[in-house]
LOKOLTI-84127 format. One record per residue (C-alpha): residue number from 1; residue in one letter; chain; y, z, x. Coordinates in nm, 4 decimals, decimal comma, always signed. Layout:
% LOKOLTI-84127
+-----+------+-----+----------+----------+----------+
! seq ! type ! mol !       py !       pz !       px !
+-----+------+-----+----------+----------+----------+
! NUM !    A !   A !        Y !        Z !        X !
...
+-----+------+-----+----------+----------+----------+
END
This chain:
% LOKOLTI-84127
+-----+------+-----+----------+----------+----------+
! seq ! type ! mol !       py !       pz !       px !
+-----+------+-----+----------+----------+----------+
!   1 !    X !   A !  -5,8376 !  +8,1496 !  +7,5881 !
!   2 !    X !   A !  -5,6358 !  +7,8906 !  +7,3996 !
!   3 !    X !   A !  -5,3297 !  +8,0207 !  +7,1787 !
!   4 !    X !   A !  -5,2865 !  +7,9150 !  +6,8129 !
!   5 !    X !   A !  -5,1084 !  +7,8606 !  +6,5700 !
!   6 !    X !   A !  -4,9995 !  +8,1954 !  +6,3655 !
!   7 !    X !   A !  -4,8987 !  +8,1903 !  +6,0045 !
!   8 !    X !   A !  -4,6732 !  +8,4195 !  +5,8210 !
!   9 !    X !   A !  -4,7161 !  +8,5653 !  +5,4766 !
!  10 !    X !   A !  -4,7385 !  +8,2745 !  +5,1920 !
!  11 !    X !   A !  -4,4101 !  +8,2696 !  +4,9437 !
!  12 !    X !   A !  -4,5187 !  +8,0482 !  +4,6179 !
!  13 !    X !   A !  -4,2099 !  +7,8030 !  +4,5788 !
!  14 !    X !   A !  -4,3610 !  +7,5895 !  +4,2923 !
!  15 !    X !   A !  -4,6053 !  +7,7660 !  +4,0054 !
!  16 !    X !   A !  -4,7400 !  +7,5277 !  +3,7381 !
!  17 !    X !   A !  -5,0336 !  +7,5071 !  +3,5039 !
!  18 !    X !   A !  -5,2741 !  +7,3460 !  +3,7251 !
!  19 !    X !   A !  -5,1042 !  +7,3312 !  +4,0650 !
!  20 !    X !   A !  -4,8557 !  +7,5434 !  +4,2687 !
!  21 !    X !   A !  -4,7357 !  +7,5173 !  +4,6300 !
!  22 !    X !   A !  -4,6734 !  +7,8020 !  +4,8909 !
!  23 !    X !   A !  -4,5095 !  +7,8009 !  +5,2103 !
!  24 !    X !   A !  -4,5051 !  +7,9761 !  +5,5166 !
!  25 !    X !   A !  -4,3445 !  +7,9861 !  +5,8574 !
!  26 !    X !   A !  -4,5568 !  +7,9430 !  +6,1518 !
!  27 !    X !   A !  -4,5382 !  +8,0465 !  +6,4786 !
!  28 !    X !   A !  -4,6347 !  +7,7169 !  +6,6928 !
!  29 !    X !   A !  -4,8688 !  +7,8576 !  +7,0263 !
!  30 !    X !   A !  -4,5000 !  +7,7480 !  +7,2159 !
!  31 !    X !   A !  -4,3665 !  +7,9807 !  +7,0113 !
!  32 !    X !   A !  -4,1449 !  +7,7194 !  +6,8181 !
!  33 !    X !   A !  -4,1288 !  +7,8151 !  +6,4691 !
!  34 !    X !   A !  -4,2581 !  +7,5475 !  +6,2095 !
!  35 !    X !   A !  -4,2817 !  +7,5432 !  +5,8183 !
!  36 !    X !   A !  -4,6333 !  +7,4646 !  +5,6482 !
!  37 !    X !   A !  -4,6792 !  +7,4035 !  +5,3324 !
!  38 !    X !   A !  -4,9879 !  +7,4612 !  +5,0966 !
!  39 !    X !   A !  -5,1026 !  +7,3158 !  +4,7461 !
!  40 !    X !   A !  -5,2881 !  +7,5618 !  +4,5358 !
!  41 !    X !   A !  -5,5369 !  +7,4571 !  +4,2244 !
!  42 !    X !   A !  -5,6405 !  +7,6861 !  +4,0047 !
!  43 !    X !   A !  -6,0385 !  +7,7118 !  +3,9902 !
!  44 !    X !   A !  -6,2555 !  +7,4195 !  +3,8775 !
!  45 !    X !   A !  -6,5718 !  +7,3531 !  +3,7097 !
!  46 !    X !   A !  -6,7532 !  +7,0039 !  +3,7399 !
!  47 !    X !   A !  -7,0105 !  +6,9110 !  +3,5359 !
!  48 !    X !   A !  -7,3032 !  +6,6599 !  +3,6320 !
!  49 !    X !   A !  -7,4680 !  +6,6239 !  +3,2802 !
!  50 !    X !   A !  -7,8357 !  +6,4720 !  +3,2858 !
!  51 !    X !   A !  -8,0156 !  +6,3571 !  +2,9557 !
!  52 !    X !   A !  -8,3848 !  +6,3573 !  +2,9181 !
!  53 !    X !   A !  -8,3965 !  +6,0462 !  +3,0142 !
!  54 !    X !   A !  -8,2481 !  +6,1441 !  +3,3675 !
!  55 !    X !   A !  -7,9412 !  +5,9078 !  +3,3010 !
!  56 !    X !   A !  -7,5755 !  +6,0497 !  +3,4461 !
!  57 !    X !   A !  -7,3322 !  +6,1287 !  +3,1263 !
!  58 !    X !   A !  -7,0236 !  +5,9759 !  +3,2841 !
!  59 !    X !   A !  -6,7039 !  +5,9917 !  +3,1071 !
!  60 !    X !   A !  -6,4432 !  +5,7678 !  +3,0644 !
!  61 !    X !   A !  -6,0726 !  +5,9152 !  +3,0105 !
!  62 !    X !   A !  -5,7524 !  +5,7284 !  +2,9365 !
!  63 !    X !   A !  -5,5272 !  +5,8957 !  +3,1493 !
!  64 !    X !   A !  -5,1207 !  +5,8690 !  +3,0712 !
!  65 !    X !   A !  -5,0226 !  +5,8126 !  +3,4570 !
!  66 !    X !   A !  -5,2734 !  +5,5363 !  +3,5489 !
!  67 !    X !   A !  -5,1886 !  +5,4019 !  +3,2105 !
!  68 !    X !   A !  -5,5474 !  +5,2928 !  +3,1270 !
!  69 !    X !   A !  -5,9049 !  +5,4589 !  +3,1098 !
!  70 !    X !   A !  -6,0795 !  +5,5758 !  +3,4279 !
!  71 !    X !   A !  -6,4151 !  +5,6728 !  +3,4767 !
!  72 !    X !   A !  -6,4281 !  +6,0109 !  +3,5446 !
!  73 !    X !   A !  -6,7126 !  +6,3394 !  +3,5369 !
!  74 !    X !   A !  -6,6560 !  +6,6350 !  +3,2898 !
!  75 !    X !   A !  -6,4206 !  +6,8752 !  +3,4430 !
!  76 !    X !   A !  -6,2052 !  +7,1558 !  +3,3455 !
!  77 !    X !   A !  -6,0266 !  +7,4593 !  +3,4578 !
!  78 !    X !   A !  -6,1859 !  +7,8084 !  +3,5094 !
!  79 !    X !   A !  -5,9626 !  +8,0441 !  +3,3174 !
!  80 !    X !   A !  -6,0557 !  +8,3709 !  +3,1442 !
!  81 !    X !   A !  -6,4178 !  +8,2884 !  +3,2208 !
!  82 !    X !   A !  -6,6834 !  +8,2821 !  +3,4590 !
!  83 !    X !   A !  -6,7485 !  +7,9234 !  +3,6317 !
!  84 !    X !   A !  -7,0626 !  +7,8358 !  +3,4705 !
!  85 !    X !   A !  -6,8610 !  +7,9502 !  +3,1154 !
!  86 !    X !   A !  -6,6228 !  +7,7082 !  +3,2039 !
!  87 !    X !   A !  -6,8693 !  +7,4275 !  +3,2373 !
!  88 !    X !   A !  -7,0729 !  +7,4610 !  +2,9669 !
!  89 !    X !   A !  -6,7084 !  +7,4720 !  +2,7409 !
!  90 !    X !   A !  -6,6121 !  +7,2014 !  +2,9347 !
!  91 !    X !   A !  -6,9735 !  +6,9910 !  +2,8632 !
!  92 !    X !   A !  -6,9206 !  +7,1022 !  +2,5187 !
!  93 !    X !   A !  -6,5151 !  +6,9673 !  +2,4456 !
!  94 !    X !   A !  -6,5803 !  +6,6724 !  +2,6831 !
!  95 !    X !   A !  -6,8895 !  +6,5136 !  +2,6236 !
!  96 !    X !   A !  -7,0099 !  +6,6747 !  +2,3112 !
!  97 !    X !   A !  -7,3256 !  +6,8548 !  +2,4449 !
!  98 !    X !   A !  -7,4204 !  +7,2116 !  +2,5460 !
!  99 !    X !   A !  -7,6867 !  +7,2374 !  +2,8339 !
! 100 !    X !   A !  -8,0146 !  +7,4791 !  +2,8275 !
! 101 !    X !   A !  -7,9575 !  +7,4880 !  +3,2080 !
! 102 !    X !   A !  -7,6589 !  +7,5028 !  +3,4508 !
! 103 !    X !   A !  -7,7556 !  +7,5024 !  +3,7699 !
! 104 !    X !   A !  -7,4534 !  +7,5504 !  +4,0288 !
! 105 !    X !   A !  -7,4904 !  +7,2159 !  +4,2796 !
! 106 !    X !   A !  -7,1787 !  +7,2747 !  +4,4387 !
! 107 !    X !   A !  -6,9231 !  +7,5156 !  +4,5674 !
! 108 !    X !   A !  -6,6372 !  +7,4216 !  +4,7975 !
! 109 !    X !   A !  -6,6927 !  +7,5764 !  +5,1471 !
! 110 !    X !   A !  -6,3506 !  +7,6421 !  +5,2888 !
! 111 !    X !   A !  -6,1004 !  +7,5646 !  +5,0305 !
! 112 !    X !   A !  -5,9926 !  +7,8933 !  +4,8768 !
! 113 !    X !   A !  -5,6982 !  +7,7021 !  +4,7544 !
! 114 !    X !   A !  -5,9188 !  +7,5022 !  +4,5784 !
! 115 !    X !   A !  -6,1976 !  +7,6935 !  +4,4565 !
! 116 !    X !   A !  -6,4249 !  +7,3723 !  +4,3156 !
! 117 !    X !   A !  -6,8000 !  +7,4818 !  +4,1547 !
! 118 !    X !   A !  -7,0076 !  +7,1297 !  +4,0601 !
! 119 !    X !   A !  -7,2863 !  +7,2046 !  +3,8285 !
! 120 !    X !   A !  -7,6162 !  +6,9963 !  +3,7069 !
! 121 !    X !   A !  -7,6620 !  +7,0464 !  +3,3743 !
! 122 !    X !   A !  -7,9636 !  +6,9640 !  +3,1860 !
! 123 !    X !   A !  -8,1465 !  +7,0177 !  +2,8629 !
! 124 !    X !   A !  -7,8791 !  +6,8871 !  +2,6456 !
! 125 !    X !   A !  -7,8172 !  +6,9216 !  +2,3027 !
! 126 !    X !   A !  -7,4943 !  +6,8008 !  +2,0597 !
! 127 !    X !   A !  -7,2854 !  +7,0303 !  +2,0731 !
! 128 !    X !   A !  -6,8791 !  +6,9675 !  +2,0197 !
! 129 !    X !   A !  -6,5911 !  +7,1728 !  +2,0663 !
! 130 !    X !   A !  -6,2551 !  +7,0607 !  +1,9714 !
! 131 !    X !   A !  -6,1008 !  +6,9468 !  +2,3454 !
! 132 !    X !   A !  -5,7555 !  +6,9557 !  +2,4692 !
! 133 !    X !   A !  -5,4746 !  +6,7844 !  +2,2921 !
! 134 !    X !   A !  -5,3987 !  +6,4070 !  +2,3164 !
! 135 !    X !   A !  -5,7272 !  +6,3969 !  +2,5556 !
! 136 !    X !   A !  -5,9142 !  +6,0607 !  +2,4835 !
! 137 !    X !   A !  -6,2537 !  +6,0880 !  +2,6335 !
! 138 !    X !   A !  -6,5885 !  +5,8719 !  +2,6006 !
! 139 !    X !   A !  -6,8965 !  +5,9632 !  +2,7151 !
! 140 !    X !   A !  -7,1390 !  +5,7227 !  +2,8863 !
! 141 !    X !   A !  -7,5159 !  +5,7619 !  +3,0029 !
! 142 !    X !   A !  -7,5913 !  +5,5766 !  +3,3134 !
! 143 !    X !   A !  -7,8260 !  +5,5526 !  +3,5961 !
! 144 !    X !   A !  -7,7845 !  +5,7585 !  +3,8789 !
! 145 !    X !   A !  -7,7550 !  +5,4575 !  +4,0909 !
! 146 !    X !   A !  -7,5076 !  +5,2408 !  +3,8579 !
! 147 !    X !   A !  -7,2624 !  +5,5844 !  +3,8951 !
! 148 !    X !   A !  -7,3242 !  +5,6202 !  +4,2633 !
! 149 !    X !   A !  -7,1987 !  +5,2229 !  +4,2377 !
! 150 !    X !   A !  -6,8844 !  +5,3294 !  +4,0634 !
! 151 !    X !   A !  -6,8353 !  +5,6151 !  +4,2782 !
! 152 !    X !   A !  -6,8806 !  +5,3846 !  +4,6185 !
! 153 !    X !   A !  -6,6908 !  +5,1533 !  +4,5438 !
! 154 !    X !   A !  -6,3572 !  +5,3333 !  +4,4054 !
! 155 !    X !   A !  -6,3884 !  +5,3143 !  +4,0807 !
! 156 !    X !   A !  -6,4418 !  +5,6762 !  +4,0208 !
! 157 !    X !   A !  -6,1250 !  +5,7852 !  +4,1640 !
! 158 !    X !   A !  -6,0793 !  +6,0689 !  +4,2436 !
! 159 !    X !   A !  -6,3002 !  +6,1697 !  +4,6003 !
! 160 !    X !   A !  -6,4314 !  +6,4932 !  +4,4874 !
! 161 !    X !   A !  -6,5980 !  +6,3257 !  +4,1691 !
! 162 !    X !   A !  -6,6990 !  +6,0640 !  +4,4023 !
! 163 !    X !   A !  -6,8237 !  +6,2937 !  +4,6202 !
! 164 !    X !   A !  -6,9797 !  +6,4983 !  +4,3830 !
! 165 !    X !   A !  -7,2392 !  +6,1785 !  +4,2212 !
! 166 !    X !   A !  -7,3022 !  +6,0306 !  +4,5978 !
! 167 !    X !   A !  -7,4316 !  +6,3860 !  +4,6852 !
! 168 !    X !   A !  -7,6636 !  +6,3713 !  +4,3566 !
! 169 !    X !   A !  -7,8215 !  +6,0138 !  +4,4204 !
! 170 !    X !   A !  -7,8600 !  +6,1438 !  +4,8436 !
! 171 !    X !   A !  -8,0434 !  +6,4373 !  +4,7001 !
! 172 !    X !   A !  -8,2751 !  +6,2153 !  +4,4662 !
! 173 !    X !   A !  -8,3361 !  +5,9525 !  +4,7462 !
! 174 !    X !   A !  -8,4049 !  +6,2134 !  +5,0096 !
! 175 !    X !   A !  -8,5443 !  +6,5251 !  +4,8156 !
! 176 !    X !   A !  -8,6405 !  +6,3993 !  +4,4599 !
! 177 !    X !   A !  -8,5621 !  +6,3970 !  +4,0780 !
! 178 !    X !   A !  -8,6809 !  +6,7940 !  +4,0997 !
! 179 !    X !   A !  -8,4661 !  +6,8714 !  +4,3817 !
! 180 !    X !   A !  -8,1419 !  +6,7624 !  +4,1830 !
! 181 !    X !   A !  -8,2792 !  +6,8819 !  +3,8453 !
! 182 !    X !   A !  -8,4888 !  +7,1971 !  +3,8991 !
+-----+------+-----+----------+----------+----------+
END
């Protein structure tokens, strides 16, 4: 049988609000020792908001570093609350709506450093809670397609998002509206 790589016990060098990195010394199958490193998010809930007319709300957030607005899906942090808590705040301060029905889509398989839950949400009604400071957000209904567009072609950013509406429109095309929606 193969040898592998051994890790040692994790010491956080880096805590912040939404990130913080560990290390840990690792014993190499050679027996050389190595350093890993390891970022850390704090849990996340990701909200796929569909109106009655089965359109995508999409948002679109100016965001300081990129210096201009980029589309974007609700999203927030999990804290003091369950995940599906977390999304229906984050619905609410986001894109102004609260949802009769949250039903989890997503969880990330493997990444207990990430802990990522991607929810459908449907059955919405306005709804606004005040959001986070500074945060300029829009919110835009679109086709499923014209999002899967933005998401194929890089203009949703950030992969998980991405990710997150191409798995949507490949459950629409190969399972149905009810499939995604319930």
């Amino acid at each position: 049988m193969r040898k592998h790589t051994t890790l040692g016990k994790h010491r956080f060098v880096y805590r912040g609000i939404i990130y913080n990195i560990s290390q840990t010394i690792a014993t190499l199958p050679d027996g050389r020792k190595k350093t890993f490193e390891y970022l850390h998010r704090v849990p996340t809930a990701v909200v796929l908001p569909f109106d009655s007319k089965r359109r995508l709300i999409v948002t679109k957030e100016y965001k300081e570093l990129a210096g201009r607005f980029i589309w974007h899906l609700v999203v927030g942090k999990v804290e003091g609350h369950t995940p599906r808590q977390a999304a229906q705040r984050e619905l609410q301060e986001e894109a102004g709506f609260k949802a009769k029905k949250l039903k989890l889509f997503y969880r990330s398989p493997m990444h207990k450093n990430w802990p990522l839950y991607g929810f459908i949400a449907t059955g919405l009604t306005p709804s606004k809670l005040p959001g986070d400071p500074g945060e300029d957000i829009r919110s835009i209904p679109m086709t499923l397609a014209k999002a899967e567009q933005l998401a194929l072609t890089n203009k949703i950013g950030d992969p998980v998002l991405a990710f997150l509406v191409a798995k949507a429109a490949y459950v629409v095309r190969t399972k149905g509206w009810k499939a995604l929606l319930g």
